[in-house]
Every structure is written in C-alpha cells, then in structure tokens.
C-alpha positions as a Markdown table, in Angstrom:
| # | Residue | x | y | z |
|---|---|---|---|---|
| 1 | Unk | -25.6 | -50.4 | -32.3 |
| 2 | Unk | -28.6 | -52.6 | -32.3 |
| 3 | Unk | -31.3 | -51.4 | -29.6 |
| 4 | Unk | -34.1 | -52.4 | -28.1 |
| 5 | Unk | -36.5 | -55.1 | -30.5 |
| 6 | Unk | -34.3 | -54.8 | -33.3 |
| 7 | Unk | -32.6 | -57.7 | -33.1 |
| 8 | Unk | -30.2 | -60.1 | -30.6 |
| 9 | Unk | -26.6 | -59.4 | -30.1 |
| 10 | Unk | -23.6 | -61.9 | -29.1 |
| 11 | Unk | -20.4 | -60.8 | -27.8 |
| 12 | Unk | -17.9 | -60.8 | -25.2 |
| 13 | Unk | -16.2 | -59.4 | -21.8 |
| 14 | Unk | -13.5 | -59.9 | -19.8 |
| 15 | Unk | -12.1 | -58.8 | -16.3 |
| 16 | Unk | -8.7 | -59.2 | -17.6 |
| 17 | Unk | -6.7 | -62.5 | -17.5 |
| 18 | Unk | -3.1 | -62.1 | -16.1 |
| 19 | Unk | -0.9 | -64.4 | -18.2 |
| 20 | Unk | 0.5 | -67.3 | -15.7 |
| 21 | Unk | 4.4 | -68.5 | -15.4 |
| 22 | Unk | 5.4 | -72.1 | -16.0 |
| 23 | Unk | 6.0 | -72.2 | -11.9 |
| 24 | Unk | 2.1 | -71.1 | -11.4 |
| 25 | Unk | 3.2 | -67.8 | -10.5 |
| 26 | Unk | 2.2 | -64.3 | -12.3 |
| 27 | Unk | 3.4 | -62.5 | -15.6 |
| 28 | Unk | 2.9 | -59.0 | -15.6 |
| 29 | Unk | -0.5 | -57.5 | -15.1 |
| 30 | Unk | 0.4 | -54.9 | -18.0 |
| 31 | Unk | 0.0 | -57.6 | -20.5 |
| 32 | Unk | -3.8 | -58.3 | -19.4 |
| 33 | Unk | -4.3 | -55.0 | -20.6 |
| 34 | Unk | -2.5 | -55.5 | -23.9 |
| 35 | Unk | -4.2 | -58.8 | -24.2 |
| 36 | Unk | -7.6 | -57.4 | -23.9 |
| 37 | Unk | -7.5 | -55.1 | -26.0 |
| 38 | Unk | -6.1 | -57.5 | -29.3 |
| 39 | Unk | -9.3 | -59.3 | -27.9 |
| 40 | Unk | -11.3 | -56.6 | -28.8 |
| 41 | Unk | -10.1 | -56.4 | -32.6 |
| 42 | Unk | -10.7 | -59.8 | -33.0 |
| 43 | Unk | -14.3 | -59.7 | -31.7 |
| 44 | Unk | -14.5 | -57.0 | -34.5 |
| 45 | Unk | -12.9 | -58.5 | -36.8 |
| 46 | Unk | -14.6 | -62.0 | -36.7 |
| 47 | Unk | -18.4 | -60.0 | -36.6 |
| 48 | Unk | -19.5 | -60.3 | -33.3 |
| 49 | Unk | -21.8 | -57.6 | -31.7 |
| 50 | Unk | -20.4 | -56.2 | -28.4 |
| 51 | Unk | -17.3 | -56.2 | -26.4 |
| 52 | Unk | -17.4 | -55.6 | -22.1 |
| 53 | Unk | -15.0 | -54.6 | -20.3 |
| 54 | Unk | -15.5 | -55.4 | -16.6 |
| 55 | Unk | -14.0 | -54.5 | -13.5 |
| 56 | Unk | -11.8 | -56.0 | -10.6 |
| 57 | Unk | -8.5 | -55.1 | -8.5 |
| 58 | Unk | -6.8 | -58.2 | -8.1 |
| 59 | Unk | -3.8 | -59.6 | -9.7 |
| 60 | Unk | -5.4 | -62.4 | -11.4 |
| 61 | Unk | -8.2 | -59.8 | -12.9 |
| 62 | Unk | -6.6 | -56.2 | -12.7 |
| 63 | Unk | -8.7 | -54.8 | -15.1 |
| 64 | Unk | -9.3 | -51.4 | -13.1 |
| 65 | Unk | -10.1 | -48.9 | -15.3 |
| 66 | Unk | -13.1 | -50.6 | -17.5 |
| 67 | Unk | -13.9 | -47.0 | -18.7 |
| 68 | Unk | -9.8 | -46.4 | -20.0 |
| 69 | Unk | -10.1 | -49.5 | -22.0 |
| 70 | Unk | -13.2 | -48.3 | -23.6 |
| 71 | Unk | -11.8 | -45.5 | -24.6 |
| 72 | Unk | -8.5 | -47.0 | -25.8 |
| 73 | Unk | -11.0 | -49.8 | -27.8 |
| 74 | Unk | -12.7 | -46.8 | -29.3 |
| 75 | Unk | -9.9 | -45.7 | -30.8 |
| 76 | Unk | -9.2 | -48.7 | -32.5 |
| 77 | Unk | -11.9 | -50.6 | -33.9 |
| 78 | Unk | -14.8 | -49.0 | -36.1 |
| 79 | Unk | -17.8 | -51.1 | -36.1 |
| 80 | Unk | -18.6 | -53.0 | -32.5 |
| 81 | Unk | -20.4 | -52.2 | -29.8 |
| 82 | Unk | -18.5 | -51.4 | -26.2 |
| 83 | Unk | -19.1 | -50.9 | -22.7 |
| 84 | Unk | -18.7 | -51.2 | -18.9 |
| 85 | Unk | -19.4 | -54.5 | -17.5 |
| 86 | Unk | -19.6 | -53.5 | -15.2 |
| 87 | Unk | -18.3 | -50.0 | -13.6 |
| 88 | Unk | -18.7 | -50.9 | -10.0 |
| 89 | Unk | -20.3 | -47.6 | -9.0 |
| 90 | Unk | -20.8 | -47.5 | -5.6 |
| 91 | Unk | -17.0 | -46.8 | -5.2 |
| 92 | Unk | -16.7 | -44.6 | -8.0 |
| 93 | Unk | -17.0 | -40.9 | -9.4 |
| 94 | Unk | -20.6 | -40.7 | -11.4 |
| 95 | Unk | -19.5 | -37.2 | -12.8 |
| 96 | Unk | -15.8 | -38.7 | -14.3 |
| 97 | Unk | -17.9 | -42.0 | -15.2 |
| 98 | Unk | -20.0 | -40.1 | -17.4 |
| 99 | Unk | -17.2 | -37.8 | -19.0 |
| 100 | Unk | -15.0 | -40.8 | -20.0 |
| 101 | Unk | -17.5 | -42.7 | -21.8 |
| 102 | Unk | -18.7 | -39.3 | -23.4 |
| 103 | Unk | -15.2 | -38.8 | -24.2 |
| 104 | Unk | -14.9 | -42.7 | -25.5 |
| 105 | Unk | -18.1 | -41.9 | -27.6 |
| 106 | Unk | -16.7 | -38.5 | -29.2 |
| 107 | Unk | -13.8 | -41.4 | -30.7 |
| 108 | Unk | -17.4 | -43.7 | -31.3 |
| 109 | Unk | -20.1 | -42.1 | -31.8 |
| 110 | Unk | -23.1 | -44.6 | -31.1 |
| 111 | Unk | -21.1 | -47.3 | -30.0 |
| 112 | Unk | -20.6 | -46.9 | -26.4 |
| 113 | Unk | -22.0 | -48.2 | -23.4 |
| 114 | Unk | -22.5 | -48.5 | -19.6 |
| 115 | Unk | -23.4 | -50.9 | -17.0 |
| 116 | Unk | -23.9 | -49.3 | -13.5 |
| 117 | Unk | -23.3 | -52.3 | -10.8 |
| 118 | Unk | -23.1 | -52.0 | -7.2 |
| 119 | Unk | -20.3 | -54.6 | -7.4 |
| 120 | Unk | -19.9 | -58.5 | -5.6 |
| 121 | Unk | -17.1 | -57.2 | -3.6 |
| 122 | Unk | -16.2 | -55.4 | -1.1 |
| 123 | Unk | -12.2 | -55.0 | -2.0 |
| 124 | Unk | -13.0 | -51.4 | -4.0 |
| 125 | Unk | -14.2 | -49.8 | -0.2 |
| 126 | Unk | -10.9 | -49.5 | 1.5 |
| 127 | Unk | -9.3 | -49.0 | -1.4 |
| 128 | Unk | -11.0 | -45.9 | -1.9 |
| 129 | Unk | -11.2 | -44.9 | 1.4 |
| 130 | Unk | -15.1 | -45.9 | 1.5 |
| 131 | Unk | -17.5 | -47.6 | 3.9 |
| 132 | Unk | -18.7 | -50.5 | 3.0 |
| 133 | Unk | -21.7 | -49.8 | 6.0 |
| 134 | Unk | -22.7 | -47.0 | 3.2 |
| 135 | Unk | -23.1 | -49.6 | 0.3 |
| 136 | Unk | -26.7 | -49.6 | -0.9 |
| 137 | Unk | -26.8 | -45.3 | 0.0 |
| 138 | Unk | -24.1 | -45.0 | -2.3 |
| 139 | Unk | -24.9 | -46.7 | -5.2 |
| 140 | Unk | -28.4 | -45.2 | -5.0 |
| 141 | Unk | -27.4 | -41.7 | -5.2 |
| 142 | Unk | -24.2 | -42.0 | -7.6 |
| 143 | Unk | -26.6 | -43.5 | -9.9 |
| 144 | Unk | -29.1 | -41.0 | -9.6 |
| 145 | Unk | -26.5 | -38.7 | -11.0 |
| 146 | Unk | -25.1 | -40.8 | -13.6 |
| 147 | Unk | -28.1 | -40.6 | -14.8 |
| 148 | Unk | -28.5 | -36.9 | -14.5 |
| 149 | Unk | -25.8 | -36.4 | -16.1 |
| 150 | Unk | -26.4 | -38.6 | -19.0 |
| 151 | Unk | -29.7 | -36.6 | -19.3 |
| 152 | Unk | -28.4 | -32.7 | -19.2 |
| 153 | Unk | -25.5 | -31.1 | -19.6 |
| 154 | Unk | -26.2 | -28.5 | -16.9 |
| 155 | Unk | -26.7 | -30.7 | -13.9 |
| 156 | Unk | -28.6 | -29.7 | -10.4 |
| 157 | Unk | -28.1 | -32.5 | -8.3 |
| 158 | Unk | -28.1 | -32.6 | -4.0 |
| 159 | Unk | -27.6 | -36.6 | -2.3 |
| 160 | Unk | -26.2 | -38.4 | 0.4 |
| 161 | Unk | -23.0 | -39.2 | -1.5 |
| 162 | Unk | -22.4 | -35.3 | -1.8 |
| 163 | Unk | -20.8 | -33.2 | 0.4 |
| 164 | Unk | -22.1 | -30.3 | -1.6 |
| 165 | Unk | -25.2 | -29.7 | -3.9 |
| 166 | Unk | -24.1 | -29.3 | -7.4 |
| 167 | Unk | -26.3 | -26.4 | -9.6 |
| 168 | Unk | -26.5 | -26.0 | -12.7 |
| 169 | Unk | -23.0 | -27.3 | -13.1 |
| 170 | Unk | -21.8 | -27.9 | -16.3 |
| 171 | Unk | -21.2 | -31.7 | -17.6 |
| 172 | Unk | -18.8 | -32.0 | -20.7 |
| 173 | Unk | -18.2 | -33.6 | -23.1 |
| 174 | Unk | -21.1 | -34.2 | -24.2 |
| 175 | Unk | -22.2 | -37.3 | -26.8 |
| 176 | Unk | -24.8 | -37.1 | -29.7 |
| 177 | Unk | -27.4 | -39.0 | -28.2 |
| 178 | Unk | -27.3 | -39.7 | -24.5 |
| 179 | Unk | -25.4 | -42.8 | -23.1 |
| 180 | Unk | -27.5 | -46.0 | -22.9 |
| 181 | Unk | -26.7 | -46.8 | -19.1 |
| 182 | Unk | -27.9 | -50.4 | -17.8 |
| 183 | Unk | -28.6 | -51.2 | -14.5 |
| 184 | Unk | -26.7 | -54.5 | -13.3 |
| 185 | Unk | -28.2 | -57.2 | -11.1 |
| 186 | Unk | -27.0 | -60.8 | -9.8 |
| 187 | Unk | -30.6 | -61.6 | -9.8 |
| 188 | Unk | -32.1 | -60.0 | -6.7 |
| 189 | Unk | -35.7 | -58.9 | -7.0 |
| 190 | Unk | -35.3 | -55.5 | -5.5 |
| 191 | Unk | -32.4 | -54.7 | -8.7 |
| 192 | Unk | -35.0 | -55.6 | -11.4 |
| 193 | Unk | -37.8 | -53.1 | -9.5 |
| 194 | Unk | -35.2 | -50.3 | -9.9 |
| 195 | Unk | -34.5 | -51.0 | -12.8 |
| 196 | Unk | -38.3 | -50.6 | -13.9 |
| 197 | Unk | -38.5 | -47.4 | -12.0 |
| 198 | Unk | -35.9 | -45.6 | -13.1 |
| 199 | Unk | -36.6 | -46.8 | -17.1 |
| 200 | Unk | -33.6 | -48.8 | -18.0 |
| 201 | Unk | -32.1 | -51.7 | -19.2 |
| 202 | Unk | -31.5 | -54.8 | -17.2 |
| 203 | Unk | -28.0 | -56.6 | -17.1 |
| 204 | Unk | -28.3 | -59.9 | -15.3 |
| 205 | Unk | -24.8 | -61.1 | -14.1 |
| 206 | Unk | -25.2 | -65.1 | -14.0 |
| 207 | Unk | -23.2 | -67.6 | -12.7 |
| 208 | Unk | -24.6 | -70.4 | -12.3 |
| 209 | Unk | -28.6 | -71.8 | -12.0 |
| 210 | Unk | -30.9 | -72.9 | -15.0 |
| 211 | Unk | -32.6 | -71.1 | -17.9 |
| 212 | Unk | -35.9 | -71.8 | -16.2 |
| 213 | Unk | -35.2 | -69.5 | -12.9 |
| 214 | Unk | -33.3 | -66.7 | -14.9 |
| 215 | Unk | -36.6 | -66.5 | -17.4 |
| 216 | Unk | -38.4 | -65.7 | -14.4 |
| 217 | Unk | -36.3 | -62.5 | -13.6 |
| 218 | Unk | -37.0 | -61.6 | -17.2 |
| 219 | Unk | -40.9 | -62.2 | -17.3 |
| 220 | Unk | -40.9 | -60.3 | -14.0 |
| 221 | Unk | -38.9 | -57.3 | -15.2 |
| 222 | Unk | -41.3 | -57.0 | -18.4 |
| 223 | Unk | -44.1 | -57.5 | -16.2 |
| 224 | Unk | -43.5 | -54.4 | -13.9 |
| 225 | Unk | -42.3 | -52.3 | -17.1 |
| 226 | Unk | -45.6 | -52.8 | -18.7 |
| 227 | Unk | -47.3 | -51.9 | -15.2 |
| 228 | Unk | -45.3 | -48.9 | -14.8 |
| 229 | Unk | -46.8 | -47.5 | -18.4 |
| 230 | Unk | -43.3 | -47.7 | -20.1 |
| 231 | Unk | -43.0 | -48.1 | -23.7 |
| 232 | Unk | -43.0 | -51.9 | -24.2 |
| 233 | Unk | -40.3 | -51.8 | -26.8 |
| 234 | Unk | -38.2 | -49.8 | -24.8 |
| 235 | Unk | -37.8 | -52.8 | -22.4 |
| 236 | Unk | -34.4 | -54.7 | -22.5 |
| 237 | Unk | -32.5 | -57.9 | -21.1 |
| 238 | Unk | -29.1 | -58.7 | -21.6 |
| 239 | Unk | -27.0 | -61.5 | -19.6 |
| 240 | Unk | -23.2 | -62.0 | -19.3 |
| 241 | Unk | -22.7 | -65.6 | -18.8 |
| 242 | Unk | -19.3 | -67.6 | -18.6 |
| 243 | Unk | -18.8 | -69.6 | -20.9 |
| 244 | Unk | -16.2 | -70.6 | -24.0 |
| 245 | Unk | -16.4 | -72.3 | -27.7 |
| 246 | Unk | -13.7 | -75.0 | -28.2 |
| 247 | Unk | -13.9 | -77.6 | -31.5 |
| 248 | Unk | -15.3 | -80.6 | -29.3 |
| 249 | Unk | -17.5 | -80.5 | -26.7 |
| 250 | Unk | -15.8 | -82.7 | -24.5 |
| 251 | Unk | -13.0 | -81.0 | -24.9 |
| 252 | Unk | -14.1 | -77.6 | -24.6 |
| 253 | Unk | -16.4 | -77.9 | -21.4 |
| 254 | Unk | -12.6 | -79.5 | -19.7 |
| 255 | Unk | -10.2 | -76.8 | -20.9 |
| 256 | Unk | -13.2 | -74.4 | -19.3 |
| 257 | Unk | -13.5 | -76.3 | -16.2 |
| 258 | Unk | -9.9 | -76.4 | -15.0 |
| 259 | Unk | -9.7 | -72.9 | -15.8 |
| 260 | Unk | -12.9 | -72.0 | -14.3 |
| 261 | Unk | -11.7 | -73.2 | -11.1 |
| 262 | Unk | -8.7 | -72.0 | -10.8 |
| 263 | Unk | -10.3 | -68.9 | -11.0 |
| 264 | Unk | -12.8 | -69.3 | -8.0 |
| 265 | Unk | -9.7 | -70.8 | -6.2 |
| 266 | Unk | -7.5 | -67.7 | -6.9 |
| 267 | Unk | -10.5 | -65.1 | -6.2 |
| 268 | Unk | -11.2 | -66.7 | -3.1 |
| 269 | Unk | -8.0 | -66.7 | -2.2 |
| 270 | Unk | -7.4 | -62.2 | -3.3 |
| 271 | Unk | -10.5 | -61.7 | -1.4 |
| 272 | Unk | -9.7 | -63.4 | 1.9 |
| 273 | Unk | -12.5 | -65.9 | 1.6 |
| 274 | Unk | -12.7 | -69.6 | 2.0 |
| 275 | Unk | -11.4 | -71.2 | -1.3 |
| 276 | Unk | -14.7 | -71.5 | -3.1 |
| 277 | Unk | -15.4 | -74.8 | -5.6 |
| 278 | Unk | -19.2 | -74.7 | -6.3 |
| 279 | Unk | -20.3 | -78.5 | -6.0 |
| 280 | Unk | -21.7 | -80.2 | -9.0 |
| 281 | Unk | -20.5 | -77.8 | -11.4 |
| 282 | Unk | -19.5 | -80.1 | -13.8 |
| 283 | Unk | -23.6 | -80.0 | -14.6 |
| 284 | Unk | -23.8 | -76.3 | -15.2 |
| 285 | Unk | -21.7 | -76.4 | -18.3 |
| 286 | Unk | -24.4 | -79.0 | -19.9 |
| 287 | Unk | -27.5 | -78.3 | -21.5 |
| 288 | Unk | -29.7 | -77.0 | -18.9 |
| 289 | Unk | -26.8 | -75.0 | -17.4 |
| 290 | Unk | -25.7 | -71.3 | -17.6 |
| 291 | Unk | -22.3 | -72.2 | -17.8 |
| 292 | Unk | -22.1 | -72.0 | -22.0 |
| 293 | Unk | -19.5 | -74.1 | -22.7 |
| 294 | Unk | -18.8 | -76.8 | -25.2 |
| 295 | Unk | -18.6 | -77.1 | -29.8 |
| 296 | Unk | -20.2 | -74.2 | -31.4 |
| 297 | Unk | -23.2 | -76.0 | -32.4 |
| 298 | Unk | -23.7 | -77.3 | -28.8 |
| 299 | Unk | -23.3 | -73.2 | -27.7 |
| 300 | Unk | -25.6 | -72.2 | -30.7 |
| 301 | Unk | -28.4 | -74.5 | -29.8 |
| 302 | Unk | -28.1 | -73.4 | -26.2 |
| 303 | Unk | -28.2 | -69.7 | -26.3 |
| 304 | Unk | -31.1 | -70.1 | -29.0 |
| 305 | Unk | -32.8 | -72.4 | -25.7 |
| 306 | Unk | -32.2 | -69.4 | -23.6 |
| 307 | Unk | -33.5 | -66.7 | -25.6 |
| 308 | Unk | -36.7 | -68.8 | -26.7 |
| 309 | Unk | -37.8 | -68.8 | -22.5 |
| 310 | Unk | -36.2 | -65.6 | -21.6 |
| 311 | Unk | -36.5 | -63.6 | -24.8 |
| 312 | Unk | -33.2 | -61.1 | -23.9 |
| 313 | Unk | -31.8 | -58.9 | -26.3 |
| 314 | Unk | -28.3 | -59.8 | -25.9 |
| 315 | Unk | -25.5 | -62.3 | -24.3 |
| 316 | Unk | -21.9 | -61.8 | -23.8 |
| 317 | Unk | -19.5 | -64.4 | -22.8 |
| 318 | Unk | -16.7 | -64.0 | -19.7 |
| 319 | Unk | -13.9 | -66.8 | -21.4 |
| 320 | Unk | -10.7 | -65.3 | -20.3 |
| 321 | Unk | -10.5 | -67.0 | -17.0 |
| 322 | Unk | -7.7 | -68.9 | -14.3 |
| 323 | Unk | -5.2 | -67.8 | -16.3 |
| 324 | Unk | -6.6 | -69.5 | -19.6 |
| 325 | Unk | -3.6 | -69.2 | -22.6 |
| 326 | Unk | -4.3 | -66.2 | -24.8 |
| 327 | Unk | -4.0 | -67.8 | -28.1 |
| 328 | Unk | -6.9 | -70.2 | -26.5 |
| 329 | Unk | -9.1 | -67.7 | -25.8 |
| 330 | Unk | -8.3 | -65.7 | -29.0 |
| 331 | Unk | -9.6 | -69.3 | -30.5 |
| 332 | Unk | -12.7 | -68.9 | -28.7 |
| 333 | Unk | -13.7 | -65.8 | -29.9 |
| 334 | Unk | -12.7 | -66.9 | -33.3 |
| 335 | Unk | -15.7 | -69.9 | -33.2 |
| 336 | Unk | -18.1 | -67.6 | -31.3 |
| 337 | Unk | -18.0 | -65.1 | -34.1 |
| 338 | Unk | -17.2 | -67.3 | -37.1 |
| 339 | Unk | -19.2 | -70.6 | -36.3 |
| 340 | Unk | -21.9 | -69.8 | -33.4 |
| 341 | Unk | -23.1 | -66.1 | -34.4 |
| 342 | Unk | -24.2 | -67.3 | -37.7 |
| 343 | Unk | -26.4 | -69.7 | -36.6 |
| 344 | Unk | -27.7 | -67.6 | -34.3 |
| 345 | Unk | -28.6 | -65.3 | -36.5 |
| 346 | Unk | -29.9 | -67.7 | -39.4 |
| 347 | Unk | -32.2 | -68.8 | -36.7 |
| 348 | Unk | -33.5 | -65.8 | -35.5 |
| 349 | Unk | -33.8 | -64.3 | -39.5 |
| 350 | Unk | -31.0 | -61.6 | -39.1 |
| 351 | Unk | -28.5 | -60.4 | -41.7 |
C-alpha cells in the first residue's frame, strides 16, 4: 500500500450496479455483488492502485455489506489496495466494523482500508431501528471507538451510543499494523476540523463543483494539520469522483451522462425525494468539472489538473452507475488502468 508522500494512487469504487431488464425493470441484486467483485480482479489485474467498496440499501445500489465484500476481495486478489467507501457509521456497529476489516486484513495483510462516513442518507435509520434526531451524537462517538479499537486491543470506552461502558474488553482479531481509517466529508468545514483533530486522513466525496473550490478544502485541511503540530507528511487527501474512460471523448462523457442520470432519477425516486437532475451538468463532465469523464488522455490530463492545485494523494472513480452494462464498465477500468494510470504516473516520475 502506498502511504502518505510516497506517491499518488488511482483506482476505483462502486455502490453496486444492479443489472437492468430489456423492459427497464431489475435483474437480480445478487449479481451486483457478483459483478463487483470480477471488477475488482480486473482493477488488479490491469495495475490500478485501490478498489472501494461503498455503501447503499437500495435496489439500484444494494451494496450493503461494503465490509463483506472486502473481505471476499481479500481473498481473491494479491496485490491492490481495498477499503470502505464508505461504511456509513452512524448506523453501524464500530466494534464488528473493526473485526471484519481485521479479519479482511489477516486474508491481506497491509492492504486494507476504512472510510468512516456519517452517510448522505437517512434510509439506514429506520432500518436499523435508529433516530435520525441522534445523527451527528452517533457518528461522533462510534467513531471515537473505531478508532479505539483500531488503537488497542483491550479497549476502555464509555459514550452516548453505549448503553454500557466497555473496560478493558478484549478486540480480536487483531491486524499487524493498525487499520488506516479515513474520515469522509462531502465538503463541510466542520468534517475537515475533525479530521485534523483526531489525526487522520481526509476523504472528500465530490459530486459536482470545480477543482478551484475543492483545492481550498485541501489547503485548509493542511493548514490546520500544520497548526495542530502533526507530522506534515502524515497529512493525506484522497477524492472519489464519478467519472468513466471510454475511447472518444464525445462518446464517453454521453454513455456517462445518460447513465449518470438515470441514476439520480432512480435514487431520488428509492429515497422518496423529488426526482433530482442537477441543471447544467453537461459542464461538469468538461475540463474544469469534477465529473471525470471523457478519452483517457482527456481523464489523464485532468486528474494531473487536479492534483497540481489540490495536491491529494489519491482518486478513485464511481463508474458503475444507472444501470451502466457490465462489459462497459469492465471497459472502463480496462483504459483507467492500461491507458490513463501510465500517464499518470510518467508524469508524476513513478514506477
């Protein structure tokens, strides 16, 4: 796994994409899973850096269980990096969080991941029996003992999410080297402060915006590390962007497009909402966009324009969406890793 100031990484995540039926209607949800996870050995296979595995509950994205697919990807690939993107953790267990990715990074050792998220819905609350009134409480304190966790195996732990103090309560399995956990943010100012304070990683979630506005998150995040006395190389920025690598530019930014929107369409429609069509998108898949779609050299020259004004450590693409055709998005991966990660690299002098 590359860390911090070593070098830049490319890859991928996905939420799951549920295959369509030639009436607009559902396959089974199953073969998302299934789908994924051949994703994954191809993202190996063609030498990209990282592989996330997000979460939802819908039908259109039912990839629940991001830490089960870690797992299951540990098992079989050798080489790339994986991880939570992200484990919405307001609404989940911290304790079984942790001991799933340990037990994912007994299978690969050094090559597994987190990123804690307080989520951009509200659908996991009933589910689980939760209240959503208790959002930011519960995030705050299950992280606080994620991160215990990660750091001892004996954990003493008593917060508002808890019923019951825990002491000295033994946390296994344990990995070789603590977890790297990253703290995800859509942006907002307070996410990046807690991210300083508590010491980690920040995981920007973008959709949409310029390069300009999201370098300013970054520069603000370094800022406040440096303040708080951390160790500057210890500071790290990744971003998950959508995007998707076709041939032809023209080409590529319309097979996202349609797809793209019949994903916010669909969503809208699970969650209950307003059917939701951001206006001028069309623009945020050009240069100047976050929306990284188009050729591979168009995608190369563009994450390159990124990293030169916000300097981040890593990007994964979200390509797998509105029920985009598997072998298409197989495709994409295929050009990200064979066509666009070279350049990158070249560019940046890495092997």
């Amino acid at each position: 796994m590359t860390t911090a100031g070593t070098g830049f990484e490319l890859g991928v995540y996905s939420f799951g994409n549920t295959p369509r039926t030639p009436d607009g209607g559902y396959g089974p949800s199953a073969q998302a899973v299934r789908d994924v996870l051949e994703a994954v050995r191809l993202a190996e296979d063609v030498g990209l850096d990282f592989f996330g595995f997000g979460e939802h509950h819908t039908r259109s994205m039912p990839q629940s269980s991001p830490t089960s697919l870690v797992t299951a990807a540990a098992a079989s690939t050798s080489r790339i990096g994986l991880g939570t993107a992200v484990t919405v953790l307001s609404t989940d267990e911290p304790l079984r969080v942790f001991q799933q990715l340990a037990t994912a990074a007994a299978i690969a050792p050094g090559r597994i991941e987190a990123v804690a998220g307080r989520g951009s819905s509200t659908i996991t609350f009933g589910l689980f029996d939760l209240d959503e009134r208790d959002y930011d409480v519960l995030f705050s304190s299950k992280l606080d003992l994620l991160l215990a966790a990660n750091a001892s195996e004996q954990v003493t732990f008593a917060g508002p999410h808890r019923r019951r103090p825990l002491q000295d309560a033994l946390v296994v399995p344990r990995p070789e080297q603590p977890l790297r956990i990253w703290l995800g943010s859509g942006g907002s100012p307070e996410s990046v402060l807690r991210a300083v304070q508590l010491g980690l990683p920040l995981f920007l979630g973008i959709l949409g915006g310029t390069p300009e506005r999201w370098a300013q998150y970054g520069h603000a995040y370094r800022d406040a590390w440096a303040q708080a006395g951390h160790p500057p190389d210890a500071a790290a920025v990744a971003v998950a962007v959508h995007g998707f690598v076709g041939p032809d530019d023209r080409q590529a930014k319309a097979t996202y497009l349609e797809h793209e929107r019949r994903m916010f369409a669909t969503g809208a429609a699970e969650a209950g909402r307003p059917p939701m069509n951001p206006p001028g998108r069309e623009r945020d898949l050009e240069p100047g966009g976050m929306v990284f779609a188009g050729s591979p050299n168009e995608i190369a020259d563009r994450i390159l324009g990124l990293h030169e004004v916000l300097g981040h450590q890593r990007q994964i693409l979200q390509m797998d969406v509105g029920g985009m055709p598997h072998a298409t998005y197989l495709r994409a991966i295929e050009l990200l890793g064979t066509e666009v990660l070279p350049q990158v690299r070249k560019h940046l002098a890495q092997p």
